[in-house]
Structure formats: C-alpha cells, structure tokens
C-alpha positions in Angstrom: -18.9 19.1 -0.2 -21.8 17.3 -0.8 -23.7 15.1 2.0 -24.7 12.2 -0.2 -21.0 11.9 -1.1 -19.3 12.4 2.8 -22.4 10.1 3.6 -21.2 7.3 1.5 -17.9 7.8 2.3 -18.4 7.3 5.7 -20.6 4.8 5.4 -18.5 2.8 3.3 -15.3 3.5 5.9 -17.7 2.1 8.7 -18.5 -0.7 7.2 -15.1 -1.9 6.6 -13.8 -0.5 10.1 -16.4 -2.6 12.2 -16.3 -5.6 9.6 -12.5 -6.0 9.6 -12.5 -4.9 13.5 -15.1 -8.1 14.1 -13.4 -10.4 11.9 -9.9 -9.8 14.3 -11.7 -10.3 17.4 -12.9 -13.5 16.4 -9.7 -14.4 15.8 -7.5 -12.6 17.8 -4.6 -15.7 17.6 -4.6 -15.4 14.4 -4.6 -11.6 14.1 -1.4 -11.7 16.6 0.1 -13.8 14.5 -0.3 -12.1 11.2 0.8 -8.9 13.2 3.8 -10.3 14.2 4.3 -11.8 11.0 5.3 -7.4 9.7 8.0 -7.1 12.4 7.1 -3.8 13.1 6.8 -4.0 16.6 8.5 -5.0 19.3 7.9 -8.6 21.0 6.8 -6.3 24.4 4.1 -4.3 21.6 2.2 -7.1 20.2 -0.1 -8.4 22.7 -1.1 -4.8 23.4 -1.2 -3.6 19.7 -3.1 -7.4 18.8 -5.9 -6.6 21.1 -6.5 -3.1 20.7 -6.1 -2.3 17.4 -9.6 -4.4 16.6 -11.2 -2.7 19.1 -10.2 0.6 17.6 -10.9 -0.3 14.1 -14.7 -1.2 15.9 -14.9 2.5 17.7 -14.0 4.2 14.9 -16.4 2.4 12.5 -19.2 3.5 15.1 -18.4 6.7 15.4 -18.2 7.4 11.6 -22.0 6.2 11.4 -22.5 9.5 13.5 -22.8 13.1 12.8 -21.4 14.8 15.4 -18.5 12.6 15.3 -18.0 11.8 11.9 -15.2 14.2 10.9 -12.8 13.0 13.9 -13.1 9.3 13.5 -12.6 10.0 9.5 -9.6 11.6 10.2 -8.5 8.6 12.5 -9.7 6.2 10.2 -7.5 8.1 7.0 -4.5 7.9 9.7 -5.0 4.1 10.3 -5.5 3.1 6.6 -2.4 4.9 5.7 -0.3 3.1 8.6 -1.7 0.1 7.6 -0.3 0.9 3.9 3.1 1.8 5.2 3.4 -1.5 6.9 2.6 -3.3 3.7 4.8 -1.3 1.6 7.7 -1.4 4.1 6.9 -5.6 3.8 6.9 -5.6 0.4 10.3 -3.6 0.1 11.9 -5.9 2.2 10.7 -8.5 -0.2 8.3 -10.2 1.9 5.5 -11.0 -0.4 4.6 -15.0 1.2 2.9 -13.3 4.5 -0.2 -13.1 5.8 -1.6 -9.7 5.2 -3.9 -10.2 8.4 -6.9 -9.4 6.0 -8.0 -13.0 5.9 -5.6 -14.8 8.3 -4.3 -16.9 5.4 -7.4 -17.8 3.6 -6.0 -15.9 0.5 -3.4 -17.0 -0.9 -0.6 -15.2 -1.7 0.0 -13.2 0.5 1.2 -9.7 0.2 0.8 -7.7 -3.4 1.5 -4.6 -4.6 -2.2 -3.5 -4.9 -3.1 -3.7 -1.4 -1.0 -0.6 -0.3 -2.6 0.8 -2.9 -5.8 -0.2 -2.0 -5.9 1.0 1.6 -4.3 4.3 0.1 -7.8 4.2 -1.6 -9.4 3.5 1.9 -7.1 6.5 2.9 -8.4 8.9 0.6 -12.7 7.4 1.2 -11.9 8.2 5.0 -10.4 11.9 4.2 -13.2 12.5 1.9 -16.2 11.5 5.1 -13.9 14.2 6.7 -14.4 17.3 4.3 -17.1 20.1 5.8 -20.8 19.7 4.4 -22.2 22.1 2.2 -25.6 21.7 3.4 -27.7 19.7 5.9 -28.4 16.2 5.2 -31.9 15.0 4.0 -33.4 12.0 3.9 -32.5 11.2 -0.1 -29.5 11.9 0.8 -28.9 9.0 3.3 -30.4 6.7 0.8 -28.7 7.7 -1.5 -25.5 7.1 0.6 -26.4 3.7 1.6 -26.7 2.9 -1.8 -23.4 4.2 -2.8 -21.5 2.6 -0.4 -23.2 -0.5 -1.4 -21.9 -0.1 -4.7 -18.4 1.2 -3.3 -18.1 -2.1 -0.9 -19.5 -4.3 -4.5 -16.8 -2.7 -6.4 -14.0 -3.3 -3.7 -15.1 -7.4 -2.9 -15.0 -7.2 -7.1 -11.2 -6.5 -7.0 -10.0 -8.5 -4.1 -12.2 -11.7 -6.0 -10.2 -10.3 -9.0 -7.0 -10.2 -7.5 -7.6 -13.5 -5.7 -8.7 -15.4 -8.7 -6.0 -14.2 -10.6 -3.3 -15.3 -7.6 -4.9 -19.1 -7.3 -4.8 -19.0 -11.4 -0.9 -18.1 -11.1 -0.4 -20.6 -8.2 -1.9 -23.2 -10.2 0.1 -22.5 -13.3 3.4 -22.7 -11.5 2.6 -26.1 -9.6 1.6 -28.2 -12.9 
C-alpha cells in the first residue's frame, strides 16, 4: 500500500482517538452516564469500563502517530470502532433511538441514528486501512501529504455530523410547531 494513504489513515484515526479520548475525560460523569445509558454492561463493569476506555482511546491515538507501532494500535483501533458500532446497532434494534450516543454527552440532539453505526464502520475500515503493510518507506511529501488528507478526511466527517445534526434540529422543529 501506499504510505501517503496508511499515513492519512492513521492520522486521521489518531486524531479522532485522542480527540474523543480527551473529550470523555473531561467529562467522565457524563461519559459514565451515556455508557450506562447502552446497558451493555453490568452495574459492577461501568466504573471500570467509564474510566478506562478514554484512556485507551488516548493510547491508541498516540501510538498510531508512530511507525513502529502503527499497525498494532490500527488494528485495536479497527476492533474498538467496530464494538463501538455493535453497541449502537444492538441500541437501535432494541429501538432506543432518544439516547445519548456518548459522542457529545447530549449536546446533539437526537440521539441515536442509523448513520452512526455506519459511520464508525467507516472509522472501522480508515483504522484497517493505517494497518495494511507499506509498499515503500515514507518520505517527507508523503507526510505532508498525509496531514493534508486527513485534514480533508476530519472536514468531510464534521461536514456530515453538521449535516446530520442540522437535519435532526430541522425535524425536531417541524414536529414541535
């Protein structure tokens, strides 16, 4: 595979891994809550699960900014993204739309939708893709190149959540007047 590719796709996987890892350790009441909110775990799990899952969502997103560990934490980060899907899908089967996600703590409203299993399938398949062997060694247009990339992949993907948010206010507003 390409560098310039694995690069931005590990770029763009560390990025979101140490920015949503930051955002639940400022508010780690809030990220317990949400947690609890999937009833996937048991009442004994939580506390455990509410604190160290930020922290692994931070390690990983520093180790993907690194060569040498790269491929492992890609592979961790595919696993996470796809666990974090299932729990959203099993939600949504059971018909639980009104919760918080635990993306934004309920700042969004709306809660749970079908694109965002789909979405962090998406974030699956980015984190698989940092994973693939390199081709070649990396040069220096390459990691601009990458930064640049995953610029545009983090533009695209704060593009559809304002999309997705806009249009659940818009729907929100039509059904209250």
């Amino acid at each position: 595979m390409d560098p310039l590719l694995l690069l931005a796709a590990g770029f763009f996987c560390a990025g979101l891994l140490l920015g949503a890892g930051w955002h639940k350790l400022r508010a780690p009441a809030a990220f317990r809550r949400a947690l609890a909110g999937y009833e996937l775990l048991p009442a004994f799990g939580l506390p455990v699960a509410a604190r160290l899952l930020p922290l692994l969502e931070i390690a990983l997103g520093a180790a993907l900014l690194f060569p040498a560990t790269r491929p492992t934490a890609a592979a961790l980060a595919c696993a996470l993204f796809l666990l974090y899907a299932l729990a959203m899908g099993v939600n949504l089967l059971r018909g639980r739309r009104g919760m918080d996600c635990g993306c934004s703590f309920g700042a969004r409203a709306g809660g749970l939708t079908a694109f965002m299993p789909l979405r962090n399938l998406l974030f699956a398949l980015t984190a698989a893709l940092a994973a693939a062997p390199q081709l070649r060694a990396p040069q220096l247009a390459d990691y601009t190149g990458a930064a640049c990339a995953a610029a545009a992949f983090w533009l695209i993907a704060l593009a559809a959540e304002t999309a997705q948010a806009t249009a659940l206010q818009m729907r929100g507003g039509a059904e209250a007047g």
